[in-house]
C-alpha positions in Angstrom: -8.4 -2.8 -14.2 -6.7 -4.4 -11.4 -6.5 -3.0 -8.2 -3.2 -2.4 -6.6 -2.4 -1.9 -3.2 1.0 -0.3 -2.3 2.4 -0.7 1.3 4.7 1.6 2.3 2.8 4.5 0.2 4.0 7.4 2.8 8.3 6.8 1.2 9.8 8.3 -1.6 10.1 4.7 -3.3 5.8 4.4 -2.2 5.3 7.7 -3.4 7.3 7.2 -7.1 4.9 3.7 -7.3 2.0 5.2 -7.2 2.6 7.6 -9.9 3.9 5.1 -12.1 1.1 2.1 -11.3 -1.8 4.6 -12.0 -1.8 3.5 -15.8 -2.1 0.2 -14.9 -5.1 0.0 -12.8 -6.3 1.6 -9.4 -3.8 2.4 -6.5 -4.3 2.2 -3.6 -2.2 3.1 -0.4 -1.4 1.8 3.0 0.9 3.1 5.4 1.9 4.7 8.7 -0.1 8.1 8.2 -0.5 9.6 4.8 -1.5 6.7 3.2 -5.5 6.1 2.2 -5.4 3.1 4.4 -3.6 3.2 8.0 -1.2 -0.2 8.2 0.9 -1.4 11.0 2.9 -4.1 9.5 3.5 -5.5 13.4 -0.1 -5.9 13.8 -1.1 -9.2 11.4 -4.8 -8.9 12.0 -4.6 -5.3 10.3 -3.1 -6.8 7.3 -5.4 -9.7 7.0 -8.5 -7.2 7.4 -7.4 -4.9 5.5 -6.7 -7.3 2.5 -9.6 -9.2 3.0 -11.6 -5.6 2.5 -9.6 -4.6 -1.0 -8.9 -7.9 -2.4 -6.2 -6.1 -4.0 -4.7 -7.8 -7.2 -1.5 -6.8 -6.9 0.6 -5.6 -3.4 3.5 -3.6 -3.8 5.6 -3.9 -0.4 7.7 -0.4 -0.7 8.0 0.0 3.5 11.1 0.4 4.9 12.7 1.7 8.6 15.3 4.6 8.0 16.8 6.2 11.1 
């Protein structure tokens, strides 16, 4: 099963992926907050570490800025 990391995991679009992906191999979430994984998308050496430590198979960018 492929592991699939989904940005963004904390919006209604995030939260709608990861109930969909789960048949398809093992989610797992980055975000702001709620997420399993905390991710400022600002902050490049967050992103590389953090995909360096899931060697994710899939990413799933589902972030977006509302206000």
């Amino acid at each position: 099963m492929a592991r699939i990391l989904i940005i963004g995991a904390d919006g209604q679009v995030g939260w709608e992926l990861q109930r969909s992906m789960a048949a398809l191999g093992e989610v797992v979430t980055a975000g702001p907050s709620l997420a399993d994984h905390t991710l400022d998308l600002a902050d490049t050496e967050n992103i590389q570490s953090l995909f360096e430590q899931l060697q994710p198979g899939l990413v799933i960018n589902a972030a977006a800025y509302t206000a």
